[in-house]
C-alpha positions in Angstrom: -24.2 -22.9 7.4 -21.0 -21.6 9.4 -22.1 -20.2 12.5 -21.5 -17.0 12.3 -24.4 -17.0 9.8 -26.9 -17.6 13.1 -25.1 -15.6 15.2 -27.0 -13.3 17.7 -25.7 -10.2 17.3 -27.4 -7.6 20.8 -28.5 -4.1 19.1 -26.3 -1.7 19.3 -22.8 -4.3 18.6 -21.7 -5.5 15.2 -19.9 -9.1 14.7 -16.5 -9.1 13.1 -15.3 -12.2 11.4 -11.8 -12.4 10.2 -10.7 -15.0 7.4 -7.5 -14.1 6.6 -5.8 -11.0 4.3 -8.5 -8.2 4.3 -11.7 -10.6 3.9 -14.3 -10.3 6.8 -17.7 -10.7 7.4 -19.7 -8.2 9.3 -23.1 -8.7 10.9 -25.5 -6.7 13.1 -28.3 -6.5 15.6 -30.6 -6.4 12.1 -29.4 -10.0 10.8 -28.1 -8.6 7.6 -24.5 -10.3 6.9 -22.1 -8.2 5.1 -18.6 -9.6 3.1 -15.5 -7.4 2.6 -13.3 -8.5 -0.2 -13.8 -12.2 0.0 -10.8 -13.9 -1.0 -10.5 -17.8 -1.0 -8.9 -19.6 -3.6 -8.9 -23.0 -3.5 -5.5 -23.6 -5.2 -3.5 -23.5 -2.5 0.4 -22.8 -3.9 3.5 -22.6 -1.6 2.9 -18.9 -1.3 0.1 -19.0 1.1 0.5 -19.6 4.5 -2.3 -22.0 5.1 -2.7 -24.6 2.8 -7.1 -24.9 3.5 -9.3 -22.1 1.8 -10.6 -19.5 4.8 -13.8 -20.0 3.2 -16.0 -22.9 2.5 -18.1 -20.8 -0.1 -21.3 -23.0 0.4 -21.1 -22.7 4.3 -21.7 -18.5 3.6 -24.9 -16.3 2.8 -24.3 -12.8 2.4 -26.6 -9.9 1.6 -24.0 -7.3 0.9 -20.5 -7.8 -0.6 -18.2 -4.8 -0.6 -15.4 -4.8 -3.1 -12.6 -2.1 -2.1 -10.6 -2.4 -5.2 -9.6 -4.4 -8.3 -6.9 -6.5 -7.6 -6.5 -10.6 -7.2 -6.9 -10.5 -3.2 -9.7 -8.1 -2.7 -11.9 -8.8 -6.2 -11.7 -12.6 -6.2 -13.9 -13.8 -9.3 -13.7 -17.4 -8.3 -14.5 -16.7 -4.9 -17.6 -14.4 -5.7 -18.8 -17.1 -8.5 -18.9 -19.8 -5.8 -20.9 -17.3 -3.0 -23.2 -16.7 -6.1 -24.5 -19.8 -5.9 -25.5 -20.2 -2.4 -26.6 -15.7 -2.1 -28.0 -15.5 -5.7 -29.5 -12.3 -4.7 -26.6 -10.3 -2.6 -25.7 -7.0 -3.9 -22.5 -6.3 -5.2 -20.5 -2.8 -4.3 -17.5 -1.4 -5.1 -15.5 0.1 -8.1 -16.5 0.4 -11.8 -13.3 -1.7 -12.6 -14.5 -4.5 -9.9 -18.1 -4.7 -11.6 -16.5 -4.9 -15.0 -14.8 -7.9 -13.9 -17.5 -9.5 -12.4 -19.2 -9.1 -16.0 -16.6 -10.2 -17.5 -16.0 -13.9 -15.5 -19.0 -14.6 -13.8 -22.9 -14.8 -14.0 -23.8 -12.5 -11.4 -26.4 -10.6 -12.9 -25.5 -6.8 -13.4 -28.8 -5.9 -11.9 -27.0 -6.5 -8.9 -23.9 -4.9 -9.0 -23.6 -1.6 -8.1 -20.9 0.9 -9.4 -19.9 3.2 -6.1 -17.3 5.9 -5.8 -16.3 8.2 -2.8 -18.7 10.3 -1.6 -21.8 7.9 -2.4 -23.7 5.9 0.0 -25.5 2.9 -0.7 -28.2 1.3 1.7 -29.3 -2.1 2.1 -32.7 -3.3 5.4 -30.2 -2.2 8.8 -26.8 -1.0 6.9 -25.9 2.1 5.2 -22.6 1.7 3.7 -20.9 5.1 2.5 -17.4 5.2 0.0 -14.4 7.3 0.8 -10.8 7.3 -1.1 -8.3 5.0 0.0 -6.0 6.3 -2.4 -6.2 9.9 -4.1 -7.2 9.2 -7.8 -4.7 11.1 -9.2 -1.6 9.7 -6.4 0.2 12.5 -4.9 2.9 14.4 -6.9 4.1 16.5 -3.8 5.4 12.8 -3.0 6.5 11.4 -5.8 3.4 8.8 -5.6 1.9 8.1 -8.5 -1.6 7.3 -9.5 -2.5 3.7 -8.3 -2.8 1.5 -11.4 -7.2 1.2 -10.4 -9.7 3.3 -8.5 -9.1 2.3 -4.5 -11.7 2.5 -1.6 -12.9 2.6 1.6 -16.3 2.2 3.3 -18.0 3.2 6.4 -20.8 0.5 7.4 -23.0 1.7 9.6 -25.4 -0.6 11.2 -27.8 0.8 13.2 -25.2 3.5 14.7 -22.3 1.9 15.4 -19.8 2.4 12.4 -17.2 0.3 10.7 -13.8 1.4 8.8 -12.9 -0.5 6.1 -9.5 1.0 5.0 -9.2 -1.0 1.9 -5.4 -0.5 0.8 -4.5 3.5 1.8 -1.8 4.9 0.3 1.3 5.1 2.5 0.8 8.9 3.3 -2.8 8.5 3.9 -2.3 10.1 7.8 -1.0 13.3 6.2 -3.9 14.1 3.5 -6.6 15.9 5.0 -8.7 15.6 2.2 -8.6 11.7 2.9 -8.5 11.9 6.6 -11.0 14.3 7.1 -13.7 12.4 4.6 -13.7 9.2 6.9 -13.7 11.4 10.2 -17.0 13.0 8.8 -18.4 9.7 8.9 -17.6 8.7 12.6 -16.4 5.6 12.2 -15.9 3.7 15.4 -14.3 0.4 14.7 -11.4 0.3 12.1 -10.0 -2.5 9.8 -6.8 -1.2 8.9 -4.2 -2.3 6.6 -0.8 -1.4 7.2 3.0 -2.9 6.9 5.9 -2.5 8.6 8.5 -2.3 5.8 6.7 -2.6 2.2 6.1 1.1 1.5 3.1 0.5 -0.3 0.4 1.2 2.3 1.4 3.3 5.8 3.9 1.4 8.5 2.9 0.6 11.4 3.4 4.6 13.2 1.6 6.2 10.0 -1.4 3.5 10.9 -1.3 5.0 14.3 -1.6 8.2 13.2 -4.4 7.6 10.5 -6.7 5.8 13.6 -6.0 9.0 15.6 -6.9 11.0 13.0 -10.2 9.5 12.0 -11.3 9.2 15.2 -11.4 5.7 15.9 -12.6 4.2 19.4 -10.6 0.8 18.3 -8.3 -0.9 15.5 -7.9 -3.9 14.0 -5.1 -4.7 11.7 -5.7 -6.3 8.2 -3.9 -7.1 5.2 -1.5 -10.4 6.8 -2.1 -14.2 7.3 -2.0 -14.9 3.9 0.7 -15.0 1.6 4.2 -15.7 3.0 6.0 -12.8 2.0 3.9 -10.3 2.7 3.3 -11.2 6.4 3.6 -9.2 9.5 3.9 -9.7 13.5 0.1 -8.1 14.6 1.9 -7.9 17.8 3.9 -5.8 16.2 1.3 -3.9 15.3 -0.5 -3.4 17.9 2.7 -2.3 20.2 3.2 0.3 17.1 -0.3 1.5 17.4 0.1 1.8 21.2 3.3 3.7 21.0 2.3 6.2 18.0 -1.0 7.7 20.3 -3.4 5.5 18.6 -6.3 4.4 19.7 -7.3 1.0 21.3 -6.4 -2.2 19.4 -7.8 -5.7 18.6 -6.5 -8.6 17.2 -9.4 -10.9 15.4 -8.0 -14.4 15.6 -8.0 -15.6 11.7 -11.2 -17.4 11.4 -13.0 -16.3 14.6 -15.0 -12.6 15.5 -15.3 -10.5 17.8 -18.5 -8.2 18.7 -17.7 -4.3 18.8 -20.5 -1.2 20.1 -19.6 2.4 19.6 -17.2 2.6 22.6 -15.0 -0.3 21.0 -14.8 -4.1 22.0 -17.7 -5.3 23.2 -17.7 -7.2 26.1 
């Protein structure tokens, strides 16, 4: 088993694995071990950074596997089949298009997949896991966005009071729709796993990122979304200097492949 999988995680802190892209692994003081949008093929083309998987399926358990959205690098079917075989029973959340596809090209049973959408919460031994929009269904008009081409989420995992942000991927003017904003800052997150870009347009730069932490009230960020394929990288450095310089809150960078342990007040130390 990796060893995060035995880690001791202290009540009151939450583990946070980083792979690579927006795939991480979550674990609290209650053992359970939760996976966001695991994403590891093993064909590794030129277009990936790293030429070794950031997951060696049969190393991982999981209990939980959120699913944010419906596309390649967040609802991995190959990737899910292989954890199926070594978590037969983990519970499967996210999307109705996700779970369709997991029907579709895999044998997880449907008995454990579990159709979410924003304003439901799902709860699982020590974690409560609650949906929010990462993208208005319906785009926004007043910006010439339109709709996105699936249903996009977030979650807030809360394990035992101290609440993770998983941004999934926000539209671009997420900072500026209080409808979205205001949804996530109901559920006091405290840690956030944000994806952003500097240039690409599809999700918020780097001083909208700022300004959607702020505005959700987070204690700390952690940027997402980068590590992975080589033209859709970014400097986290970069990031972080952003974040700094837009009023945001305290930042992290996760080494890819290690974790870091976070309590309500931020980075744990």
């Amino acid at each position: 088993m990796h060893p995060f999988i035995d880690l001791k995680v202290p009540d009151g802190t939450v583990a946070i694995h980083w792979f690579e892209q927006s795939s991480f692994a979550l674990k609290g003081g209650g053992g359970s071990v939760v996976l966001v949008d695991p994403y590891s093929p093993h064909d590794r083309p030129s277009r990936f950074l790293h030429p070794e998987p950031p997951m060696v399926e049969a190393d991982w358990r999981a209990d939980m596997v959120l699913l944010t959205h419906n596309h390649g690098d967040h609802t991995h079917t190959a990737t899910l089949e292989r954890l199926h075989r070594n978590s037969p029973q983990a519970r499967y959340i996210g999307t109705a298009h996700s779970m369709v596809l997991i029907g579709q090209e895999t044998a997880i049973p449907s008995a454990q997949c579990v159709v979410v959408t924003a304003g439901e919460t799902v709860t699982h031994a020590d974690v409560e896991v609650s949906a929010v929009f990462s993208k208005p269904p319906f785009g926004d008009p007043v910006a010439v966005i339109p709709p996105a081409d699936t249903e996009h989420l977030g979650f807030v995992v809360d394990f035992g009071g101290v609440r993770v942000y998983v941004s999934g991927d926000p539209i671009h003017n997420f900072a500026h729709n209080e409808a979205l904003t205001s949804a996530v800052a109901e559920l006091q997150p405290h840690v956030g796993l944000l994806t952003s870009h500097p240039s690409e347009g599809e999700f918020p730069f780097f001083d909208g990122c700022a300004e959607l932490a702020s505005k959700v009230g987070l204690r700390v960020a952690v940027p997402a979304h980068y590590e992975c394929f080589r033209d859709r990288n970014y400097d986290p450095a970069e990031w972080q200097a952003a974040i700094a310089s837009g009023g945001g809150p305290a930042t992290h960078i996760i080494p890819r492949q290690e974790h870091s342990l976070f309590d309500a007040k931020g980075l744990a130390t």
